[in-house]
N, C-alpha and C positions, 0 to 999 in steps of 0.2 A: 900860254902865259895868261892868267887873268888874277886883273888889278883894279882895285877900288879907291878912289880916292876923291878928294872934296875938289867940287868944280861944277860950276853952273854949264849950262846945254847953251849958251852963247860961249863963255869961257870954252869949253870942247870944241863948237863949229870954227871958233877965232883961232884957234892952237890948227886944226885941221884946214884951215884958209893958208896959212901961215907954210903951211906943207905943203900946198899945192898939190898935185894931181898925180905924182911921179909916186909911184910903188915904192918903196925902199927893200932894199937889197933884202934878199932873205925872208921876205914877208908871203904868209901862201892866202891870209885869212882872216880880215878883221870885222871886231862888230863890239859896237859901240852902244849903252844905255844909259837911259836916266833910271838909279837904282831907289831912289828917295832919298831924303833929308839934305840935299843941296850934295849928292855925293851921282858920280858915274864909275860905268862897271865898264871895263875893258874885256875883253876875250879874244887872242892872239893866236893864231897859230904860224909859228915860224919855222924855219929852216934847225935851226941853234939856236942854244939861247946867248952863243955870242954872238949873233948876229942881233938876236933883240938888242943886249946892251950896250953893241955898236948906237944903235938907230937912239936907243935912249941918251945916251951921253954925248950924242951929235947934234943930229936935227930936230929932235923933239924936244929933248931937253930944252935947247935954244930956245925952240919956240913956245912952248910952256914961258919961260923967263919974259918973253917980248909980251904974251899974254898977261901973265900974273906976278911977274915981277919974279926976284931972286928971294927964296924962302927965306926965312929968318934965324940967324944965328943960331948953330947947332940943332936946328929942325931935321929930324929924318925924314928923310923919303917916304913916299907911300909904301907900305912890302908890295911886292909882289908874287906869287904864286907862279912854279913855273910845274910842268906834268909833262912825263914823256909821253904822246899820243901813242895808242899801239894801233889806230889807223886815222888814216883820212880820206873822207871821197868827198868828191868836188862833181858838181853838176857837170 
């Protein structure tokens, strides 16, 4: 999964405090940037991507809201990009 969206690197760190330390289900692989222009880049690797938008429309989402508040009327969501990896290795 990788997703680009507007949010300052305290806004990120405060949404990521907010989450606490506990892995969420289905998560193998995350990595987080500042891409420029007041925007950061996501890069996910998951289990499913139901499992991603389990995690998005639960506790992230939540926490995004308590950070930056509830988007504004008829605002879309950031897209996101999702890709079937044809592998993955891990250290």
């Amino acid at each position: 999964m990788i997703q680009e969206f507007e949010a300052t690197t305290d806004q990120y760190d405060q949404v990521n405090e907010k989450l606490g330390g506990e892995v969420p289900d289905g998560l193998i692989a995350h990595a987080g940037a500042e891409s420029g222009n007041g925007k950061m880049k996501v890069v996910d690797i998951w289990e499913s991507k139901e499992k991603w938008e389990s995690f998005l429309n639960g506790r992230l989402g939540a926490a995004v809201v308590e950070v930056v508040g509830p988007p504004p009327e008829g605002a879309q969501p950031p897209p996101f990009e999702v890709l079937e990896a044809r592998e993955v290795m891990t250290a």
